[in-house]
C-alpha positions as CSV (number, residue, x, y, z in Angstrom):
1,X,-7.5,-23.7,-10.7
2,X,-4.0,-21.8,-11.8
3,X,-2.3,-20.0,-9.4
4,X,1.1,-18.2,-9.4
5,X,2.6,-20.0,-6.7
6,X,5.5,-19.2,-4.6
7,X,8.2,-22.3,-3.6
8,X,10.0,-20.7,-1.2
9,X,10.8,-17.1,0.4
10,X,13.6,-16.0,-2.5
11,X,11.4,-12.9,-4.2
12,X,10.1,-13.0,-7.7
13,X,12.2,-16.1,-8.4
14,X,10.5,-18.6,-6.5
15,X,7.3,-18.2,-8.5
16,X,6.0,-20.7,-10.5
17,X,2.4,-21.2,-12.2
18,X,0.2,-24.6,-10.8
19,X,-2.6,-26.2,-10.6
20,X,-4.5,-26.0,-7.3
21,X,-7.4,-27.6,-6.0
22,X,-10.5,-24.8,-5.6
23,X,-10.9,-23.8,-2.6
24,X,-13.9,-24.2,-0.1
25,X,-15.4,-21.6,1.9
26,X,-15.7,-21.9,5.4
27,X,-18.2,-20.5,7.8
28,X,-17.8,-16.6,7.5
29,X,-16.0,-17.2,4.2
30,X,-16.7,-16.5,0.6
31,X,-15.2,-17.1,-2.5
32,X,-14.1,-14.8,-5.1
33,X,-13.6,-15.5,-9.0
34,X,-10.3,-13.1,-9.5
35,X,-10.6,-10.6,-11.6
36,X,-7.6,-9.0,-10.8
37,X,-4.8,-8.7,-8.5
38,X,-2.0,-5.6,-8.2
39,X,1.4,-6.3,-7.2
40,X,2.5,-3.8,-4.4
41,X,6.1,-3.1,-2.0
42,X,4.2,-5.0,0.1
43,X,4.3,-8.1,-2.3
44,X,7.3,-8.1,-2.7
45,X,8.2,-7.9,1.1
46,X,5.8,-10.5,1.2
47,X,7.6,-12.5,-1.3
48,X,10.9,-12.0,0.8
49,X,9.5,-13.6,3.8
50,X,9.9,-9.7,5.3
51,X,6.2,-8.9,5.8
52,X,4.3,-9.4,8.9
53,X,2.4,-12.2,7.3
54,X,4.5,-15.3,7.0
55,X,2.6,-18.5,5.2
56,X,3.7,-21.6,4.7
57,X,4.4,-22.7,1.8
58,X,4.0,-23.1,-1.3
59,X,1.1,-21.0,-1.1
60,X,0.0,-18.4,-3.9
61,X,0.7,-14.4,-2.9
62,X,-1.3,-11.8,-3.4
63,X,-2.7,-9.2,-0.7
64,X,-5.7,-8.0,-2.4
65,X,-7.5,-7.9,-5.4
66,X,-11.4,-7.9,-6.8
67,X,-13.4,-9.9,-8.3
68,X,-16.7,-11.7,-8.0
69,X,-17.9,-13.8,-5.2
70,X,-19.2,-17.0,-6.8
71,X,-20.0,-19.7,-3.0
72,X,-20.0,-18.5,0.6
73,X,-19.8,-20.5,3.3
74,X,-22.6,-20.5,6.2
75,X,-23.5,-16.5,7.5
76,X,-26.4,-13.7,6.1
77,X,-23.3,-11.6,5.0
78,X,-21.7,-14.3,2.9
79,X,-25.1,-15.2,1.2
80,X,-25.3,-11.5,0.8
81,X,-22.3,-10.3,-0.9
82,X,-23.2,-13.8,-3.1
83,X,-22.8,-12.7,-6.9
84,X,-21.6,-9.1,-6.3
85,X,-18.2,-7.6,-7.4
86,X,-15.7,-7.0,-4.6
87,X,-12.7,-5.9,-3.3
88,X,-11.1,-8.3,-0.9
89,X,-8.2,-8.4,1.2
90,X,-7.2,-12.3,0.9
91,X,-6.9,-14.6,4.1
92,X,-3.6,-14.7,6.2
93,X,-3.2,-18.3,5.7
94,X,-3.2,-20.4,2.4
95,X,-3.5,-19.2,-1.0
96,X,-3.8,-15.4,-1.6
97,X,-4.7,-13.2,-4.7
98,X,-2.5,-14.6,-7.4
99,X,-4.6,-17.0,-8.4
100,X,-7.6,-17.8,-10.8
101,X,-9.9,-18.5,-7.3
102,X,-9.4,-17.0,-3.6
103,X,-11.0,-17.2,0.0
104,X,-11.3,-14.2,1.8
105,X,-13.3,-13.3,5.5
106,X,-16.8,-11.4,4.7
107,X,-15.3,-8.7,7.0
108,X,-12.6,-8.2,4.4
109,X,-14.7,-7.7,1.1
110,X,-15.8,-4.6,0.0
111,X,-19.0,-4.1,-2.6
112,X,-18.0,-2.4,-5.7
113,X,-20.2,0.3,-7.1
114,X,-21.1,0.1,-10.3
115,X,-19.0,2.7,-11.8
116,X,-15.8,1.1,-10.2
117,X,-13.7,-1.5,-12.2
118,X,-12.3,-4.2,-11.3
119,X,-8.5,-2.7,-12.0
120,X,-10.0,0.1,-9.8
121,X,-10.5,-1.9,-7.4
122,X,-8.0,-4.2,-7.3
123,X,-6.4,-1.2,-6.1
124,X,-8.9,0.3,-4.0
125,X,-7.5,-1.4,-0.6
126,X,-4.0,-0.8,0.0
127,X,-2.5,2.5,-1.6
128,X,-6.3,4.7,-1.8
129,X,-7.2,3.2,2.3
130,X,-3.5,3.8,3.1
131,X,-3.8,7.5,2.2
132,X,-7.0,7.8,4.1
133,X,-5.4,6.4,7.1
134,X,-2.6,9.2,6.8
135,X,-5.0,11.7,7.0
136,X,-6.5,10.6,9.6
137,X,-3.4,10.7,11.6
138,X,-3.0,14.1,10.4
139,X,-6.1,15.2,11.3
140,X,-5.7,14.0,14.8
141,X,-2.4,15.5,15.2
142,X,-3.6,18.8,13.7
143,X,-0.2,18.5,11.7
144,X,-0.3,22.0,9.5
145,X,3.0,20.6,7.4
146,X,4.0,17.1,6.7
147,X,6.9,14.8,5.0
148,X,6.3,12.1,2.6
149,X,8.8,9.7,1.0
150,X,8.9,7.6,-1.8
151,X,7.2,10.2,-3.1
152,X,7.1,9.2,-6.6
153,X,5.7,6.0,-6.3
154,X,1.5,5.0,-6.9
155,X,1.0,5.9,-3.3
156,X,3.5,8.7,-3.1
157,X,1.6,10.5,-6.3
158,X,-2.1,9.3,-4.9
159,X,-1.2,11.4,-1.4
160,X,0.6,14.4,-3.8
161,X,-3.3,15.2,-5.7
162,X,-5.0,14.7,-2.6
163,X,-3.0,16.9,-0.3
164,X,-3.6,19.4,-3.4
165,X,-7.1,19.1,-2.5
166,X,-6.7,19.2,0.8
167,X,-4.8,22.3,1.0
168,X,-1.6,20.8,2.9
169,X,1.6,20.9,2.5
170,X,4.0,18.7,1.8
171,X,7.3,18.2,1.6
172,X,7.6,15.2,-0.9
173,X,11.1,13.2,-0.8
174,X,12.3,11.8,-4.1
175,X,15.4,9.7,-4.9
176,X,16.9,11.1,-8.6
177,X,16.6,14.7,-10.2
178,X,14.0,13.5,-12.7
179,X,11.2,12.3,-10.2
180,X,11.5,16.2,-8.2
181,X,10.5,17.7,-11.7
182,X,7.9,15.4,-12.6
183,X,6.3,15.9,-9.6
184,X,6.9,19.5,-9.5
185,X,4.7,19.4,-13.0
186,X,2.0,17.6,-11.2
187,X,1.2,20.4,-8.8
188,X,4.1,20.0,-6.0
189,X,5.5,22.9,-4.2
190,X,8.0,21.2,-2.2
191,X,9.7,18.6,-3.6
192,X,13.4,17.3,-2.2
193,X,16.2,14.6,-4.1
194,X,17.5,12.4,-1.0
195,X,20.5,11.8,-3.6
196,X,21.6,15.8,-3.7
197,X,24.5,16.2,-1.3
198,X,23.4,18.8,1.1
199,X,19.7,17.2,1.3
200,X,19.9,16.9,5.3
201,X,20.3,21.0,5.0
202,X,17.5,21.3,2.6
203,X,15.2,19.4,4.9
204,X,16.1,20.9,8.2
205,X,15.6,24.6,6.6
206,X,12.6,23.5,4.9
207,X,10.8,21.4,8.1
208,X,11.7,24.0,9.7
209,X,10.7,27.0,7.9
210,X,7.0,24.8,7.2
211,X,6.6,23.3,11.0
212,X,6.8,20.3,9.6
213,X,6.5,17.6,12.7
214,X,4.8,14.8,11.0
215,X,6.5,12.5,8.9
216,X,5.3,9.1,6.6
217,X,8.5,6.8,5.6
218,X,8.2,4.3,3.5
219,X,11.9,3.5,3.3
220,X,13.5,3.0,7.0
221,X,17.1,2.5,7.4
222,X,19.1,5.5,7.1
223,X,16.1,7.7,5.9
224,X,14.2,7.0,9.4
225,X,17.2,9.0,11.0
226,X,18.1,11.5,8.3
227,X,14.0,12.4,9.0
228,X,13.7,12.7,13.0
229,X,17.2,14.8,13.1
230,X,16.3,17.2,10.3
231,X,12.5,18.0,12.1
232,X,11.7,20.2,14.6
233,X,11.5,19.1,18.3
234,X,8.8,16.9,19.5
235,X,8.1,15.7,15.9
236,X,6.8,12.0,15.0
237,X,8.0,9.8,12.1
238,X,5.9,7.4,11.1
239,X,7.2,3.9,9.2
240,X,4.6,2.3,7.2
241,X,7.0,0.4,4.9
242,X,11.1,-0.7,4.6
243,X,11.7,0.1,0.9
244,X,15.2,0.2,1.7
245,X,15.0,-3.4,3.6
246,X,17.5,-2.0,6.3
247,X,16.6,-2.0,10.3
248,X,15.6,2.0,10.8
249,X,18.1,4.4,12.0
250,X,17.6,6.7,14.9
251,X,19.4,8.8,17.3
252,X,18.8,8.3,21.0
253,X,19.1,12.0,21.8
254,X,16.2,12.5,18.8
255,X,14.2,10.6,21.6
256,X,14.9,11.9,25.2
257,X,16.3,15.3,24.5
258,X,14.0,16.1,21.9
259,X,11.2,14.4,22.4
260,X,10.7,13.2,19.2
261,X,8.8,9.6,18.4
262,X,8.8,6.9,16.4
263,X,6.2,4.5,15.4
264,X,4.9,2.1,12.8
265,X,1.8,2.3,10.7
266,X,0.3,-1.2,8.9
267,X,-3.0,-1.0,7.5
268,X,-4.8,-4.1,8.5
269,X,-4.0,-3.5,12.0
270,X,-5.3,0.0,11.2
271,X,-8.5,-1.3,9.6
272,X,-9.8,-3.4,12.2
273,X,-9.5,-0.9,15.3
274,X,-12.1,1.5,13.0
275,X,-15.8,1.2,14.0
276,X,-17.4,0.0,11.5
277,X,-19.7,2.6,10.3
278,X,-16.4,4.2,10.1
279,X,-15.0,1.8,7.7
280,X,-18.4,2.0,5.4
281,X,-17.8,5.4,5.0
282,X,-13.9,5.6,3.9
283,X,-14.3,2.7,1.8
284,X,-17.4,4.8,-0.4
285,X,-15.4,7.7,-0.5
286,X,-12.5,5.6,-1.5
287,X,-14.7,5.2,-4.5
288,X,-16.0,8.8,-5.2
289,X,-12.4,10.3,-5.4
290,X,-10.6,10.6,-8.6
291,X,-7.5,11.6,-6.7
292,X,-7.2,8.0,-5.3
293,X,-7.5,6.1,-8.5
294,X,-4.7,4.0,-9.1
295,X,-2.7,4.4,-13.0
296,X,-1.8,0.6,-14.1
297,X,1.3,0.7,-16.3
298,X,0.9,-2.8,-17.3
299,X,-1.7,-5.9,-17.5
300,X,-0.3,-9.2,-17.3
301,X,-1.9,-12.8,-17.3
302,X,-0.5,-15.0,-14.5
303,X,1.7,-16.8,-17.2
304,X,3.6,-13.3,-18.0
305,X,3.8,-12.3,-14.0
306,X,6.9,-13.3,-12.9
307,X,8.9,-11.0,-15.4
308,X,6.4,-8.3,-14.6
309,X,6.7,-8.6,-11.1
310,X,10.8,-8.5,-11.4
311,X,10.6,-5.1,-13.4
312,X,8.4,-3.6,-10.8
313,X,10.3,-4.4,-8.2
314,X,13.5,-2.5,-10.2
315,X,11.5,0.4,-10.6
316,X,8.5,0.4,-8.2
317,X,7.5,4.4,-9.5
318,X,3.9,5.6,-9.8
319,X,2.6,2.8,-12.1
320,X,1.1,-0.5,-11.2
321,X,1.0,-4.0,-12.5
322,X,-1.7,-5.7,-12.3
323,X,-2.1,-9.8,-12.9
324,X,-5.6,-10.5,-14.1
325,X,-5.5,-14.5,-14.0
326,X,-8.4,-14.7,-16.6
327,X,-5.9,-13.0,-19.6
């Protein structure tokens, strides 16, 4: 099989296209004919050697993706899902999503309806599940105002339409004057530039004024403490990804004088405390809601990838590449 393969932990720049061997399913196993395969922050983290799965390499990337299962190994549930279209979350070790073939565990496929696509659901795991899992948390907290940044990316715009529909709001965090009116066009009420020079002020009045005391940061560093000092007491910031690959920032007196709290969010952790049944039911859902569909910018074969993959990662705003290895 082909595969885009990575050589070593340098980003977008140790890719290269192989031949593999196919894979073999193990017991508990299947595997999938990719169909397709989205490149996400947490690919490129990945490809950085910064995400919290490390694999030896080479090894071919790639998260998630969909596709068809085509062999399982021994179990009912792998000789179930046996022909049906998927999404899959790819195994922690060997060769991920990138590739024309991958393994993943029958715990981590998900049956496609038949009105889903395989770009849909490519993209069905990570950003859609991800903004579940937010609301969740905000459901539990009984949060009545949160903050969201990187608010112009895929995930940023997927939690924008469905906090519209939700009836929350939101105070979404951008990075340049052009992303706060586009999102302003799509429906947003609060929408902040991090780059504007009094936009600690702005986001102290504003937390303020809403009760904002939930937080989602995507970027870390300096934005983790710019959050937690501009919120109101007793507020929690949640990281769920390090856009700005710096350590996050925070003030001790944030913590013991204001009770304020700090905490990380990953999604497969996430995913495998849920019951079950409960799981079933987010992942249809994840498929009945148009708010959580994913727009794909561009569609590249595995040949065309790498140079895809670098212009993501300049940009990395609401559209999504997606490599379908059979193009």
């Amino acid at each position: 099989m082909r595969a885009l393969v990575l050589q070593e932990y340098s980003g977008p720049s140790g890719l290269s296209v192989l031949e593999l061997p196919e894979p073999l399913p193990a017991a508990g196993q299947v595997l999938i004919k990719v169909a397709a395969a989205p490149v996400n922050p947490s690919d490129l983290s990945f490809l950085q050697g910064n995400y919290g799965i490390k694999k030896k390499l080479p090894a071919a990337p790639g998260l998630v993706g969909s596709g068809t299962v085509v062999a399982s190994g021994s179990g009912l549930l792998g000789r179930y899902l046996t022909g049906k279209r998927v999404a899959f979350a790819a195994l922690t070790s060997g060769h991920g999503s990138w590739a024309d073939y991958a393994l993943a565990s029958v715990r981590q496929c998900i049956p496609l309806a038949r009105s889903t696509s395989f770009a849909d659901g490519a993209n069905l795991i990570v950003n859609p599940m991800t903004v579940l899992g937010f609301f969740e948390i905000i459901k539990k907290q009984k949060s009545k105002a949160v903050i969201h940044t990187a608010a112009a990316s895929s995930l940023g715009l997927m939690f924008l339409r469905e906090s519209l529909v939700r009836g929350l709001e939101v105070i979404h965090i951008v990075r340049r004057k052009e992303q706060v009116e586009h999102l302003r066009s799509l429906g947003a009420a609060h929408v902040l530039d991090s780059s504007a020079g009094d936009f600690e002020r702005q986001l102290r009045v504003l937390a303020g004024r809403l009760k904002a005391d939930l937080a989602f940061d995507a970027i870390a560093g300096e934005m983790t403490r710019q959050l937690m000092q501009n919120m109101p007491a007793r507020s929690r910031v949640v990281v769920y990804g390090g856009l700005s690959e710096q350590a996050c920032q925070i003030h001790p007196g944030d913590l013991i004088f204001r009770d304020c709290v700090l905490e990380g969010f990953w999604l497969s952790a996430w995913m495998v405390k849920l019951p079950f049944y409960r799981l079933l039911q987010l992942t249809r859902e994840v498929q009945q809601k148009e708010t959580l569909i994913t727009e794909v910018a561009h569609r590249v074969g595995l040949d065309d990838a790498v140079a895809a993959i670098e212009a993501y990662q300049r940009t990395m705003t609401g559209q999504k590449v997606l490599i379908e290895p059979g193009h």
